[in-house]
BAVEXGU-737195 format. One record per residue (C-alpha): residue in one letter; x, y, z. Coordinates in steps of 0.25 Angstrom, whole numbers. Layout:
! BAVEXGU-737195
A  X  Y  Z $
...
***
This chain:
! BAVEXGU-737195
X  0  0  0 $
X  10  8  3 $
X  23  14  -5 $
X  31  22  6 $
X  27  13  19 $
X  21  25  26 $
X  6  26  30 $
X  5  40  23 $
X  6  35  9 $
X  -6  28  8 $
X  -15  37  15 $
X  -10  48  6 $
X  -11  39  -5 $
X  -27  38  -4 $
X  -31  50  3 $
X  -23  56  -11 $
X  -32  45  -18 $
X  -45  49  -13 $
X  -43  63  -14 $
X  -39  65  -28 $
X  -51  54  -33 $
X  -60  63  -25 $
X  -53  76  -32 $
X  -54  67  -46 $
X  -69  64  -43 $
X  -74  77  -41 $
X  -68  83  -51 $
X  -73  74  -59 $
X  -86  79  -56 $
X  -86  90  -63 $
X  -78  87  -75 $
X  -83  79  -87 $
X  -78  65  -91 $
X  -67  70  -99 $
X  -62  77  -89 $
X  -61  66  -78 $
X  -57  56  -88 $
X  -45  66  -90 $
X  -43  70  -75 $
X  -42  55  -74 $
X  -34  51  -85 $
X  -25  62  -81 $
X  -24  55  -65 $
X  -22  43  -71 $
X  -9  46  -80 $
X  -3  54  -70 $
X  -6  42  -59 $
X  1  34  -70 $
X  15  43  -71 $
X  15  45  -55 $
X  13  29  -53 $
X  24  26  -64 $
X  34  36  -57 $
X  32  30  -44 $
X  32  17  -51 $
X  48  20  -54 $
X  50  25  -41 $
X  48  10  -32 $
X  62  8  -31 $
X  66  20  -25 $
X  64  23  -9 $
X  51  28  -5 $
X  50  44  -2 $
X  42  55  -6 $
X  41  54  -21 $
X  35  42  -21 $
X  25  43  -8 $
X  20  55  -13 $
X  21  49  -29 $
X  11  38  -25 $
X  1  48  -17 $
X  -1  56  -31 $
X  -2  44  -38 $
X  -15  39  -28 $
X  -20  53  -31 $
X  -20  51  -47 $
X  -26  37  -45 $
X  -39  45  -35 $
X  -40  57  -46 $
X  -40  45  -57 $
X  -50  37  -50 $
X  -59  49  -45 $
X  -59  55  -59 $
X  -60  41  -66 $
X  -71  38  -56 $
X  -80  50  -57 $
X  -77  50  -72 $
X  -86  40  -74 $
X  -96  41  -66 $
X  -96  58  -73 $
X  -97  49  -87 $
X  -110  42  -82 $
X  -116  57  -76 $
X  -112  64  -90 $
X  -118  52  -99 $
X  -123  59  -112 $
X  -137  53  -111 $
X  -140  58  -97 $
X  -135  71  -101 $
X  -144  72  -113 $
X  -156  68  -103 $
X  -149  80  -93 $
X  -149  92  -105 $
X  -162  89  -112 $
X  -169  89  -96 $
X  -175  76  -99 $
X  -187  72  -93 $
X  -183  58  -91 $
X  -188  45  -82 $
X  -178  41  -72 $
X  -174  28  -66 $
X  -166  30  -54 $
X  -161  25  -42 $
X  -161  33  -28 $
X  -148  38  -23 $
X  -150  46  -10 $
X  -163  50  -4 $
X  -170  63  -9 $
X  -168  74  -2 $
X  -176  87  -2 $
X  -171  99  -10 $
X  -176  112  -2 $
X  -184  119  -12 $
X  -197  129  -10 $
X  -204  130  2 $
X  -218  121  3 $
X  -214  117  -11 $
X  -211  101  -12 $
X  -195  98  -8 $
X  -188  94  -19 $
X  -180  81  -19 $
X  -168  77  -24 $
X  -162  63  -26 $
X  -150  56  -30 $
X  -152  45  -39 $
X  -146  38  -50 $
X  -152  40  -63 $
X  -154  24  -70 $
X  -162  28  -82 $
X  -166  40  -89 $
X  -178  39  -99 $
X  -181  50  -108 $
X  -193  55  -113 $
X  -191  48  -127 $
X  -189  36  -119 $
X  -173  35  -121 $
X  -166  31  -107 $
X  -150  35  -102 $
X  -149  24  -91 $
X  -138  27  -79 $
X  -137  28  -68 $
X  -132  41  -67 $
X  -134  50  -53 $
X  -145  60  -54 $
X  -154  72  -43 $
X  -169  70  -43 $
X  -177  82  -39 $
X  -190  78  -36 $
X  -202  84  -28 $
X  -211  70  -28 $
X  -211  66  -14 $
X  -212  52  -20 $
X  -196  55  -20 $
X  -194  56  -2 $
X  -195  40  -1 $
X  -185  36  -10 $
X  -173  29  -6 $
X  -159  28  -11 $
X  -158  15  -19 $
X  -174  16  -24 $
X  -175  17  -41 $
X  -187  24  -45 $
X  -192  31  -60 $
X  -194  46  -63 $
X  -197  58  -71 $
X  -190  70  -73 $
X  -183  80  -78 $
X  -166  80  -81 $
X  -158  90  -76 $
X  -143  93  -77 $
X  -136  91  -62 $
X  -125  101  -57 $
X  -114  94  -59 $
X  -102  90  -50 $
X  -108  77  -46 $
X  -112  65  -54 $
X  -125  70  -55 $
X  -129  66  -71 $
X  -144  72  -69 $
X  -155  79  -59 $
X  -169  74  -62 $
X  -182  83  -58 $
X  -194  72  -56 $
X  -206  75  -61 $
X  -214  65  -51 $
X  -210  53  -40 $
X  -203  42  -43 $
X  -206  27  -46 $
X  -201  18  -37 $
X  -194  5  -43 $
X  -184  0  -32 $
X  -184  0  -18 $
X  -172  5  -11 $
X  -163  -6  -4 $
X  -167  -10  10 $
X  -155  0  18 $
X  -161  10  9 $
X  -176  7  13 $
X  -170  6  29 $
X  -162  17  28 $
X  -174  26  23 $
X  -182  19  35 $
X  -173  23  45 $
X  -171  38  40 $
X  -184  40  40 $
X  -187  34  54 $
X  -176  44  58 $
X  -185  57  52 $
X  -198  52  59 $
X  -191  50  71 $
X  -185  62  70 $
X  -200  71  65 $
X  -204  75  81 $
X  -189  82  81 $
X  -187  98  79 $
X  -185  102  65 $
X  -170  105  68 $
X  -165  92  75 $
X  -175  83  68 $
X  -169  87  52 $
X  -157  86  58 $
X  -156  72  64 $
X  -159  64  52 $
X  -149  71  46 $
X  -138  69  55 $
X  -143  56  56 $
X  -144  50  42 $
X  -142  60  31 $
X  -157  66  31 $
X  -157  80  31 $
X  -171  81  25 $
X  -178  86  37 $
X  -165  96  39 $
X  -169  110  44 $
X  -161  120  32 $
X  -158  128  43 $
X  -151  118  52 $
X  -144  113  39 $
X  -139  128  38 $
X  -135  127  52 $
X  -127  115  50 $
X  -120  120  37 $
X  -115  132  44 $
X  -109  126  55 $
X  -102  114  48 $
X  -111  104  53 $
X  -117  100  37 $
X  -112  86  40 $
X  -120  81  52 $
X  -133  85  42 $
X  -128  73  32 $
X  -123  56  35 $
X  -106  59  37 $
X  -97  50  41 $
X  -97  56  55 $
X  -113  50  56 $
X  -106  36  52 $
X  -96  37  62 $
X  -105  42  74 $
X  -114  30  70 $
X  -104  18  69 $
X  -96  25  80 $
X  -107  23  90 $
X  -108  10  86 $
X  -94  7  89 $
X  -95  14  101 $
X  -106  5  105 $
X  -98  -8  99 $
X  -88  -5  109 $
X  -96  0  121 $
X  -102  -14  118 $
X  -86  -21  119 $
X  -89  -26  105 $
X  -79  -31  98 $
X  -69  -24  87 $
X  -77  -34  73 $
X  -91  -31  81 $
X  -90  -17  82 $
X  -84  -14  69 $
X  -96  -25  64 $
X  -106  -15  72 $
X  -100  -2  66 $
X  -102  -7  52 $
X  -115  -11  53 $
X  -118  3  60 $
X  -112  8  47 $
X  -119  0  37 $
X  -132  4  45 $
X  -128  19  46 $
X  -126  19  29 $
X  -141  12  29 $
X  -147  23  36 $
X  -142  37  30 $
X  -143  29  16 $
X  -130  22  9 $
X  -128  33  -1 $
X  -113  38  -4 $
X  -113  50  3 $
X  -118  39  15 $
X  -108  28  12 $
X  -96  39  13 $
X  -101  45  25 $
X  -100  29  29 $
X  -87  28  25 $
X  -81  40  30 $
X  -87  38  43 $
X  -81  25  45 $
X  -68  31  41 $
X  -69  40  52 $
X  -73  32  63 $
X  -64  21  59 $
X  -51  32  60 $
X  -57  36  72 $
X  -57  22  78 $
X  -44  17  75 $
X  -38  29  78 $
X  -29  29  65 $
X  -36  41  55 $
X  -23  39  47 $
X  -28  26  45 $
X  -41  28  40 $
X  -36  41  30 $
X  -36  30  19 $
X  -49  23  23 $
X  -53  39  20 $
X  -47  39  7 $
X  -51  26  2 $
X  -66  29  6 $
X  -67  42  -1 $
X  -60  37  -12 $
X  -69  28  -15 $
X  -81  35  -12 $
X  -78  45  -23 $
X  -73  34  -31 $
X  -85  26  -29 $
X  -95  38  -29 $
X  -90  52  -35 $
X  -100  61  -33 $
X  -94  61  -20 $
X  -83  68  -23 $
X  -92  82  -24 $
X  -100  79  -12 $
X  -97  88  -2 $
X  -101  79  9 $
X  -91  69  4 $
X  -79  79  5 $
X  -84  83  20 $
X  -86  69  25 $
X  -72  66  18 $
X  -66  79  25 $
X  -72  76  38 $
X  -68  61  38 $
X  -53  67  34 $
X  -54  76  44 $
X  -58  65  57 $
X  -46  56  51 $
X  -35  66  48 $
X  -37  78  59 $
X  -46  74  71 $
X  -38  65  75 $
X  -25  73  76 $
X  -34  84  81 $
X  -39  76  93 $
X  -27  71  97 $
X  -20  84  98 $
X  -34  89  107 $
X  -31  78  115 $
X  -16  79  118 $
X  -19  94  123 $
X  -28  88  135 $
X  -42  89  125 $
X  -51  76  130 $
X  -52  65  120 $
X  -68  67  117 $
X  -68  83  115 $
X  -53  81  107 $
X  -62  72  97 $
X  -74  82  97 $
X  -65  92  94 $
X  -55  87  82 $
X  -66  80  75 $
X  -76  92  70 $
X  -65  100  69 $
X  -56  91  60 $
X  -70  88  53 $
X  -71  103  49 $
X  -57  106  46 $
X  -58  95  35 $
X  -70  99  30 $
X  -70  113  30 $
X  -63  115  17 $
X  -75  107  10 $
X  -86  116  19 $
X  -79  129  16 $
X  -79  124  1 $
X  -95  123  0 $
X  -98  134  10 $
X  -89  144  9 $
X  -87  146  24 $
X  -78  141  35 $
X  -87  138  48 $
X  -80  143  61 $
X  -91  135  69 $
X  -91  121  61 $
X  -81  115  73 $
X  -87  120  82 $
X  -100  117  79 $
X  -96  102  75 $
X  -89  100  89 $
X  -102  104  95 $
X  -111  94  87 $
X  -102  81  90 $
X  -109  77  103 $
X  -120  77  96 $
X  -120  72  83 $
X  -116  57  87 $
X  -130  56  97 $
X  -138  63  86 $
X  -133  52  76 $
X  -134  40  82 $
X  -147  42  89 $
X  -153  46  75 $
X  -149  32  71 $
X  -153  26  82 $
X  -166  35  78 $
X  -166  31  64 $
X  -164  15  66 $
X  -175  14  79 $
X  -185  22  69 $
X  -192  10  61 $
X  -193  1  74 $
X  -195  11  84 $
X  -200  25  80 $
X  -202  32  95 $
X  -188  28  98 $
X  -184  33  86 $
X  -189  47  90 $
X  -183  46  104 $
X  -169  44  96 $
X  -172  55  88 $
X  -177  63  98 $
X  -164  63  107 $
X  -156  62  93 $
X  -161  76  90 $
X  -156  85  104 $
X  -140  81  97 $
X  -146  86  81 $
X  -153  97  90 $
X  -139  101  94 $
X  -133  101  81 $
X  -144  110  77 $
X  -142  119  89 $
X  -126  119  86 $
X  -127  121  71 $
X  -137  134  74 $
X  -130  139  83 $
X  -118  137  74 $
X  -123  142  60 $
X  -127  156  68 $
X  -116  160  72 $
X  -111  171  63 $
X  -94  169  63 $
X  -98  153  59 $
X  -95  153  46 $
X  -83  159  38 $
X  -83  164  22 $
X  -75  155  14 $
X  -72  154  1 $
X  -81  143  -6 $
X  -78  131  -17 $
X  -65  124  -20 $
X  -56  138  -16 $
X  -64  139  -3 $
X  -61  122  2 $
X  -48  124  -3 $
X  -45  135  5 $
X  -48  129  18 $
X  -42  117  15 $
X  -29  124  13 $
X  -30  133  26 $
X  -33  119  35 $
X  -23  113  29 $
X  -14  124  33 $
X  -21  125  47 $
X  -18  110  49 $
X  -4  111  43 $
X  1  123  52 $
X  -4  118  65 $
X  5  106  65 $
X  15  117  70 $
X  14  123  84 $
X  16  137  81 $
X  6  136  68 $
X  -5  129  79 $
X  -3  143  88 $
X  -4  151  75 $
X  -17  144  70 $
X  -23  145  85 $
X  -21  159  85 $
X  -27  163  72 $
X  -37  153  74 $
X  -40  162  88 $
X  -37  173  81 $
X  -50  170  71 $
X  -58  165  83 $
X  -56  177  91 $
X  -55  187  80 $
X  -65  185  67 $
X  -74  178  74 $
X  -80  187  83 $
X  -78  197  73 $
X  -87  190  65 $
X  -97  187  78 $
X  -96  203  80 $
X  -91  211  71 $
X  -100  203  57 $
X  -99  208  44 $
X  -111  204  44 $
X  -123  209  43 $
X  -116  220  39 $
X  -118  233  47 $
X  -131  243  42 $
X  -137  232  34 $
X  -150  235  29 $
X  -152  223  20 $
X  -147  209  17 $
X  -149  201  7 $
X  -147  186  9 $
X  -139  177  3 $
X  -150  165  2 $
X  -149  158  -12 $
X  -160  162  -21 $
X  -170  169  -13 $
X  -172  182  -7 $
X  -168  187  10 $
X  -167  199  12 $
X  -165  205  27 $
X  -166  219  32 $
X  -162  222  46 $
X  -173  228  57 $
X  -163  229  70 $
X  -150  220  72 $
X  -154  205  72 $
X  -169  209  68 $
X  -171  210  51 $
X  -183  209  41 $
X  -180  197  31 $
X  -187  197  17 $
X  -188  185  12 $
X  -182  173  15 $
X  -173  165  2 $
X  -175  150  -2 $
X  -169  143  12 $
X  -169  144  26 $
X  -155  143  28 $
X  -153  156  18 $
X  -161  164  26 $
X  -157  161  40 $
X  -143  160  36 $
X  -143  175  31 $
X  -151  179  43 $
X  -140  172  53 $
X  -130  181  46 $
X  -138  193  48 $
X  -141  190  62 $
X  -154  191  61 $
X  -163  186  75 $
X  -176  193  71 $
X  -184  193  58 $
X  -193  205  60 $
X  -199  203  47 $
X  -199  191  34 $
X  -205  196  22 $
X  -207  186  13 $
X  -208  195  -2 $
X  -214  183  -8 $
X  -216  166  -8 $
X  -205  162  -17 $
X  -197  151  -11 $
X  -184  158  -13 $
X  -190  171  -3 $
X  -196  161  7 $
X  -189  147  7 $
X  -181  152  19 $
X  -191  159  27 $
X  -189  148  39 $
X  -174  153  40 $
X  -177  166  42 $
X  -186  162  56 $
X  -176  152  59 $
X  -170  156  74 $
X  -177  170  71 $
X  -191  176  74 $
X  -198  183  61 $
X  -208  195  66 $
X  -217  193  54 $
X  -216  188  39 $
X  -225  195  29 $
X  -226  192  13 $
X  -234  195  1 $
X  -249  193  0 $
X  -246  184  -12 $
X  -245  170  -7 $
X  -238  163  -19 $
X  -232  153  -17 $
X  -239  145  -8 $
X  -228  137  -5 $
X  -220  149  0 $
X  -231  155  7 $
X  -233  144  16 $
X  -219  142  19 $
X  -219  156  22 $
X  -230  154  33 $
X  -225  142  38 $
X  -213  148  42 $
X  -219  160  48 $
X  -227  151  56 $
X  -216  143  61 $
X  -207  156  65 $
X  -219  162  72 $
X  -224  172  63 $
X  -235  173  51 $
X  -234  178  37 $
X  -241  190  33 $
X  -246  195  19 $
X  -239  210  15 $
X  -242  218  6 $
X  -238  231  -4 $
X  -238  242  7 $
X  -235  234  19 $
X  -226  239  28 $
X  -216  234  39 $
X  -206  242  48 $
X  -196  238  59 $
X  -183  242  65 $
X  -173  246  50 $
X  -184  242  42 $
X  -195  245  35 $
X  -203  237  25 $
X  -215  241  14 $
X  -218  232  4 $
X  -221  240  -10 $
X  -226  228  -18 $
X  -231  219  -25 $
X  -241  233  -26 $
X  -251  224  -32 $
X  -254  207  -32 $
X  -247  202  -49 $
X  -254  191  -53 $
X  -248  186  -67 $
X  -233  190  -67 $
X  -221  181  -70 $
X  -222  176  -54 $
X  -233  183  -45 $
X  -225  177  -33 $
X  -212  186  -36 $
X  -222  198  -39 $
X  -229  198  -29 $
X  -217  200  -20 $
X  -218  211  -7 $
X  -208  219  -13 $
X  -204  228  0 $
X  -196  240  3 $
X  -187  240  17 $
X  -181  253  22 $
X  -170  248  31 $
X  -163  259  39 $
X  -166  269  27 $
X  -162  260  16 $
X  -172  257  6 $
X  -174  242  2 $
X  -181  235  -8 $
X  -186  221  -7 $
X  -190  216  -22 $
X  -193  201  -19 $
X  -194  194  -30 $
X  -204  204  -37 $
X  -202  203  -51 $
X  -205  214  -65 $
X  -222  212  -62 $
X  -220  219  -47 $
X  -208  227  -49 $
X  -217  234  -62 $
X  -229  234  -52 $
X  -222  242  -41 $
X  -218  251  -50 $
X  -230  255  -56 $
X  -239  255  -43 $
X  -227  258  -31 $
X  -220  273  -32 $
X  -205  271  -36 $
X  -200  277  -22 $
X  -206  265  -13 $
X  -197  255  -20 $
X  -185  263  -21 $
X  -174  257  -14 $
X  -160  259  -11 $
X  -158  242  -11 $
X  -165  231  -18 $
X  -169  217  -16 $
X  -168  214  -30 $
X  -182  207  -33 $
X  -181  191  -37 $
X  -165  188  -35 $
X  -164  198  -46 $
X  -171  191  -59 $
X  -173  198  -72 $
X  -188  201  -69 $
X  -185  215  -65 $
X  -191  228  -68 $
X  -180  238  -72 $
X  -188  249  -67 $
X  -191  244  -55 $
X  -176  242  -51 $
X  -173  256  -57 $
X  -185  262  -47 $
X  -177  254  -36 $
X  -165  259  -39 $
X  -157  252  -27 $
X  -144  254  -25 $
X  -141  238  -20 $
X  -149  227  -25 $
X  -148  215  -18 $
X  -151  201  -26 $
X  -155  191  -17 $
X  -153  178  -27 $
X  -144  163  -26 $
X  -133  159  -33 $
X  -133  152  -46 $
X  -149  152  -45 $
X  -157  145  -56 $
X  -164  159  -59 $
X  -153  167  -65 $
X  -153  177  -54 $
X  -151  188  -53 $
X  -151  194  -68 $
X  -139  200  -74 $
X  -148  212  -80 $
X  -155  213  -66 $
X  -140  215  -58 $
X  -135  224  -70 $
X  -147  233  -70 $
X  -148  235  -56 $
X  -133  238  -56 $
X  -134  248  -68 $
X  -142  254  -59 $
X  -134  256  -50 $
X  -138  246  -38 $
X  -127  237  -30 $
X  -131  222  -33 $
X  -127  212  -24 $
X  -133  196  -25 $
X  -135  188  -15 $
X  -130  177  -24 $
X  -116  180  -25 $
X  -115  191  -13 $
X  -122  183  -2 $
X  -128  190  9 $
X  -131  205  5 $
X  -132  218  15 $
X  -135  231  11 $
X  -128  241  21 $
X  -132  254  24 $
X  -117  264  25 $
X  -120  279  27 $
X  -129  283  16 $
X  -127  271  8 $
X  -126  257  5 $
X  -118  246  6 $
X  -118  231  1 $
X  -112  220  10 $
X  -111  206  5 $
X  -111  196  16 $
X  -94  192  16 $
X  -91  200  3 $
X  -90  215  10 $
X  -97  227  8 $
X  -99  234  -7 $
X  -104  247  -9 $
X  -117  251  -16 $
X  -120  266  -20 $
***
């Protein structure tokens, strides 16, 4: 096995190995076949040389040349395999004929075989959810009759709820409609069924036990709190449908994403309880190895055998084993080999974030936690809280550079936050599967489980809460490949330099230096909100939310953007304890999907809307949530007046009900003026050409004139030139999402509004928006980016 008889060789040889196919894999992604085919040609030449080299070298005495020859040939033979690997399975996704059903948007029959369970897509409010399913695609039979046969992987999005009782394995028949997927996995096609599906196959029996079981576990769970009881399934086995969006918010902002979804530390708490039980039992070392792997096998049964579940399998096993033995040098090869063949065996992996942080986390428990406890322990630190200590922290330096890649932020309160979870996450676990298992035979006892299951998830809730609210929790980072990068190369450093006493004191005194210096002054002295604020515009994808302050910590929010999370998020960041007043401009999901987030944690005085009660969807939700937060919708109209603290509120239109125009929803918006601390404001909502035209002809031109301007409708097309020249504002904020399916805002709309002379700022590309009062004038503050003048 090995060429230089020391230990390091072959663990550097298959961590190189394993890294460079996972590298090779997801590259090969998002190239074509060619391109693969030539990436690996190109590995397998060079491979080739390197080998024959090394060939000619056996004779002479080992050293470097050769130790480190060998490593980069094992890296050539993973970016051969990866790249061979995906290659083929890129040529099955890209085959001609599926891609002819893909550009034509065929509606087609499909035969297809389950993957994963559906899971809802959030999606309007009192609408049906939409769900969306993994499956492989077996045949495809046209219109005219002519079928592409696969498999190839495809997305259903359907809102049948014959769709909620499938289960992974089960093959059923369709109609639909072909789309084109996004690309970078091996995604060939997304179907939209038309209708349910027609059952052919059962699933296999763990299949059909494992859905018993999960669903025991959600009964058993329905008397719980909303918080505690979404939560428990999914810390349990994987099932977040029932998730809160705020408490997932919470969790995302505090670095606790991973206990919401099956890891390997859920494997590892289950099997280790058993062995802990094995032992307390003095059973011997082929019994309780015997008991571990059947509580392993029965664990993969119950949060379903799927691949994300047979690595989180895997990578558990790895850890508990290391942990064990006591040898993590031992097990860096069992890590290299397992995710080497996970990706070998199964690509798509390779661009699955959830692969890279369960990887990054295992690396993390093998390489650093150990180390890390045993120098806690040498400096008088007790075993137990030396353990508690190096393992979230070495869990969060490893994953941090992959976290910072997909959020763009560095969280000062993930470690902190983990440590606090650990006593609880193991009694939440196993008692949900101890919930889970007892639910079929004995459902009471089920509940009592889950019931003492939830005061641990009802910590977690509280930690993640208290966590995501405080404002110096999350750092700006730069995003993408550049932004993981980066942190890589500065914990690499952090880790190189403390190897060194003098470079230790140094870290420890700018780590204090941060503690006791940026962070209070971001607990104190935030730029943000910024100082005289009279508006904010926030950033909550595509959707409207604009806030206008009443006294410190007290506002008036108009509307309230597609999500709750949105919302709530931009209200935490504001400071916001009171909501005086919601005004909802009109039912539109995108104005009122999030209207939960803004009473979440605060009290809302009154929440007033059009008369026009359209949608009724959005009407209801709107009602509903007022009802739970305490307070009652109330119709306004043209003329209606409101005034409190900074602010004071008339409502100018719609001047008149308009039947018949291209969407009476949007034109019957309350389009209202605010004056906040002399600033005039207006609020267009999404009022489009038919109001704007009827407010100029029955409204004088002086009571919509405003120095700022909510641009109406995220700034579409359907404007009214003289409408905005009677505005006249000199900032106009677009509240509108990135990369939107719309086309907003419109290029002509942004260049008119600047040719006339107006400061355009976009929620889209500047984020959180405040408009500043200095002296006699205004100012634009972009949440991060720093403050730019307007005239």
């Amino acid at each position: 096995m090995s060429t230089d008889g020391g230990e390091a060789g072959p663990d550097l040889r298959l961590a190189g190995f394993a890294v460079a196919a996972w590298l090779a894999a997801l590259a090969g992604l998002h190239l074509s076949v060619r391109w693969t085919a030539g990436l690996a040609a190109v590995a397998a030449t060079l491979a080739l040389v390197a080998g024959l080299h090394l060939g000619g070298l056996l004779g002479h005495p080992v050293g470097p040349a050769r130790r480190y020859g060998w490593i980069a040939v094992t890296v050539l033979l993973g970016a051969l395999c990866g790249a061979a690997a995906t290659g083929a399975r890129v040529a099955v996704r890209d085959a001609a004929p599926v891609r002819a059903l893909v550009a034509e948007r065929a509606l087609v029959t499909a035969d297809l075989v389950v993957r994963d369970d559906p899971r809802p897509v959030r999606g309007a409010p009192g609408r049906a959810a939409t769900l969306l399913v993994r499956v492989d695609l077996v045949r495809l039979t046209g219109a005219d009759g002519g079928q592409v046969t696969g498999p190839v992987r495809g997305l259903v999005l359907a809102t049948d709820p014959g769709w909620r009782g499938l289960l992974p394995g089960q093959r059923v028949t369709t109609r639909g409609r072909l789309a084109a997927p996004r690309g970078g996995d091996l995604t060939a096609a997304v179907l939209s069924a038309t209708g349910p599906p027609t059952r052919h196959r059962a699933a296999s029996w763990p299949q059909r036990a494992a859905g018993a079981l999960r669903a025991g576990l959600q009964r058993a769970c329905e008397p719980l709190p909303d918080a505690p009881g979404g939560l428990l399934p999914g810390l349990v086995v994987g099932d977040t449908s029932r998730l809160l969006p705020e408490v997932e918010e919470d969790f995302r902002a505090t670095g606790m994403t991973h206990l919401n979804a099956v890891s390997g530390s859920n494997v590892a708490i289950v099997v280790g309880a058993v062995l802990l039980l094995a032992r307390w039992a003095r059973a011997g070392p082929r019994t309780a190895v015997a008991l571990c792997g059947l509580a392993l096998v029965g664990f993969v049964i119950l949060v379903r055998p799927s691949p994300s579940v047979v690595r989180a399998a895997a990578m558990g096993a790895i850890g508990l084993a290391a942990l064990a033995a006591g040898r993590p040098r031992a097990a860096l090869p069992a890590l290299a080999a397992a995710v080497a063949g996970l990706v070998l065996l199964d690509p798509d992996l390779a661009g699955d974030p959830g692969f890279a942080l369960s990887v990054c986390a295992t690396g993390g428990l093998l390489l650093l936690a150990p180390g890390w406890r045993d120098a806690l322990r040498r400096r008088g630190v007790p075993p137990g809280l030396a353990e508690a200590l190096a393992v979230p922290a070495a869990a969060q330096l490893a994953c941090g550079p992959v976290i910072a890649a997909l959020s763009a932020t560095v969280s000062l309160v993930a470690v902190p936050a983990n440590l606090l979870v650990v006593p609880a996450v193991a009694p939440a676990t196993v008692l949900g599967v101890l919930a889970a298992v007892l639910s079929p035979v004995w459902p009471a006892g089920a509940e009592f489980l889950a019931w003492l299951a939830s005061w641990p998830a009802r910590w977690l809730v509280a930690v993640a809460t208290h966590g995501a609210g405080l404002p110096a929790g999350n750092l700006p980072w730069p995003g993408g490949v550049t932004g993981g990068l980066l942190l890589t190369a500065v914990s690499v450093a952090l880790l190189l330099a403390t190897r060194r006493r003098r470079a230790r004191r140094l870290v420890a005194v700018v780590a204090v230096a941060v503690v006791l210096g940026a962070v209070p002054i971001r607990l104190l002295a935030s730029g943000w909100p910024p100082r005289d604020w009279v508006v904010v515009a926030c950033a909550v994808g595509q959707g409207d939310a604009v806030v206008l302050p009443v006294t410190p910590g007290r506002v008036v929010v108009v509307d309230a953007g597609p999500e709750p999370s949105g919302v709530d998020a931009c209200l935490r960041r504001l400071r916001v304890r009171e909501v005086s007043l919601l005004v909802v401009s009109h039912f539109h999901a995108d104005h009122v999907g999030g209207v939960a987030g803004v009473f979440r944690g605060r009290r809302v005085g009154a929440v007033v809307g059009p008369p026009w009660s359209e949608p009724p969807y959005g009407v209801a939700h709107v009602r509903e949530a007022a009802r739970r937060g305490g307070a009652s919708l109330a119709p306004a109209s043209a003329g209606w007046r409101w005034r409190a603290g900074a602010v004071e509120l008339v409502a100018v239109g719609p001047p008149y009900p308009l039947r018949g125009s291209r969407s009476d929803p949007n034109n019957n918006s309350l389009v209202l003026t605010a004056t906040v601390a002399g600033v005039r404001i207006l609020l267009a909502g999404d009022a489009e050409t038919e109001e704007q035209r009827a407010l100029l002809e029955t409204v004088p031109a002086g009571a919509f004139r405003a120095e700022v301007l909510k641009v109406a409708h995220h700034g579409s097309a359907y404007q009214d030139p003289d409408f905005l020249a009677t505005v006249r504002p000199a900032v106009a904020l677009v509240c509108v999402g990135v990369d939107n399916d719309y086309g907003h805002p419109n290029a002509g709309l942004l260049g008119r509004l600047s040719g006339g002379g107006a400061r355009v700022m976009r929620t889209d590309t500047d984020g959180d928006v405040a408009v500043v009062r200095v002296g006699a004038g205004l100012a634009v503050v972009a949440r991060g980016t720093g403050p730019g003048r307007s005239r």
